[in-house]
N, C-alpha and C positions, 0 to 999 in steps of 0.2 A: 223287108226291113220291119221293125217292130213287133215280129210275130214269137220271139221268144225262143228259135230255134236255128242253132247255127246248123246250115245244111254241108260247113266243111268238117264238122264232126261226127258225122254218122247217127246212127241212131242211138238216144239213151238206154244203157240198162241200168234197173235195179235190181238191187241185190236184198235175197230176204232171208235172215236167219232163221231157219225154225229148230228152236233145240228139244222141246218136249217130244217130239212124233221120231223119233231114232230110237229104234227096239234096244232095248238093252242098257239103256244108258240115265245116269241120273245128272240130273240139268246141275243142283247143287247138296251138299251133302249138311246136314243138320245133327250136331250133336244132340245128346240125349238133354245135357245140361242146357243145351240155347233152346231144345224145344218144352224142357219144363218150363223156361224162362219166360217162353211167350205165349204160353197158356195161364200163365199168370199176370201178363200184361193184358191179354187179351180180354181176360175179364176184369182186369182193372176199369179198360176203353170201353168197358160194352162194344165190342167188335167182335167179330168171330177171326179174321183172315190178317195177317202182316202181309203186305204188300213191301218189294223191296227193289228200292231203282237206284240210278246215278243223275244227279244234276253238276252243272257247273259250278264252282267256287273253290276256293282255299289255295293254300301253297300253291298245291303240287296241279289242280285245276278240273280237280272233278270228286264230290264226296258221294258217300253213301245215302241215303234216305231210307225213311223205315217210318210206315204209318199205317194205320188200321186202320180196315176198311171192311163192309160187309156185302158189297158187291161186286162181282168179278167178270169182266170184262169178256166178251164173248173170244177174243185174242188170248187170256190168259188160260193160263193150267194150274192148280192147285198140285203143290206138293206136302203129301201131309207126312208126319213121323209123328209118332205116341202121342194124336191127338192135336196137335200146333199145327198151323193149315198156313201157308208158305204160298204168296206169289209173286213171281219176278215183272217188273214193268217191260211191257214188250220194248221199249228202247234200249233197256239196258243188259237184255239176255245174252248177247251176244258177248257183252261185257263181263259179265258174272257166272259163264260157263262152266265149270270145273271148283267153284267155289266151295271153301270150307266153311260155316260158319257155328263157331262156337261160344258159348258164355262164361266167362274165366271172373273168378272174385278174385282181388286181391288185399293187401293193408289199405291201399290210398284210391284203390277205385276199382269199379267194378264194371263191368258194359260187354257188348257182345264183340266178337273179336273175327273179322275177314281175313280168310288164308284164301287170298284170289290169284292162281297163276299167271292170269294176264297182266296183272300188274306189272309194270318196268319200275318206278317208283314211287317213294312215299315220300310226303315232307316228315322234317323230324320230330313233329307234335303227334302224328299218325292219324292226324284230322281229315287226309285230304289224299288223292293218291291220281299216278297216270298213266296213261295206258299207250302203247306204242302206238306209232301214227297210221300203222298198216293196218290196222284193226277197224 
């Protein structure tokens, strides 16, 4: 007793996604428009790198994040397209697998815009989004 380990369950596994090391395959796909976009953020930040994860909050119980940073993680993998240097936080790669991301202007606003197939739902502000429980 006390020691932190139920011996009627067997032993733990975990489970570890690694999406960059799969020959053939792009972790996430970057428009031309969203990599102009953060090559001009980037030097806005004096940062070289957009790091991009999931934390908790909003409607739907899980948002985007997007910061710059110029150190990368001995876990991370750079993906770069026409110069804009792209990294996924290992928490949320598993999450953002297949993801599109592009930079869309409009009349009333402008920002970068996630096409993530994992998604199950979004709230209706598009602040916030969730992901099936199986995931």
């Amino acid at each position: 007793m006390g020691h932190g380990y139920d011996v009627r369950r067997g032993e733990t596994r975990v489970r570890f996604y690694v999406m960059f090391n799969i020959p053939g395959t792009v972790p996430i796909k970057i428009s031309s428009e969203a990599a102009k976009q953060i090559k001009i953020l980037a030097k806005k930040n004096k940062k070289s790198i957009l790091r991009i994860g999931l934390k908790k909050g909003g409607c739907a119980g899980m948002e985007y994040t997007m910061e710059f940073i110029d150190c990368i993680a001995p876990s991370e993998e750079v993906i770069e397209l026409d110069g804009a240097k792209v990294v996924i936080a290992p928490t949320a790669q598993m999450f953002l697998f297949g993801t599109e991301i592009d930079y869309e202007t409009g009349l009333l606003e402008c920002g970068f815009k996630f096409k993530n197939p994992n998604v199950t739902e979004a709230c209706g502000c598009g602040e916030s989004i969730k992901f099936d429980k199986t995931n």
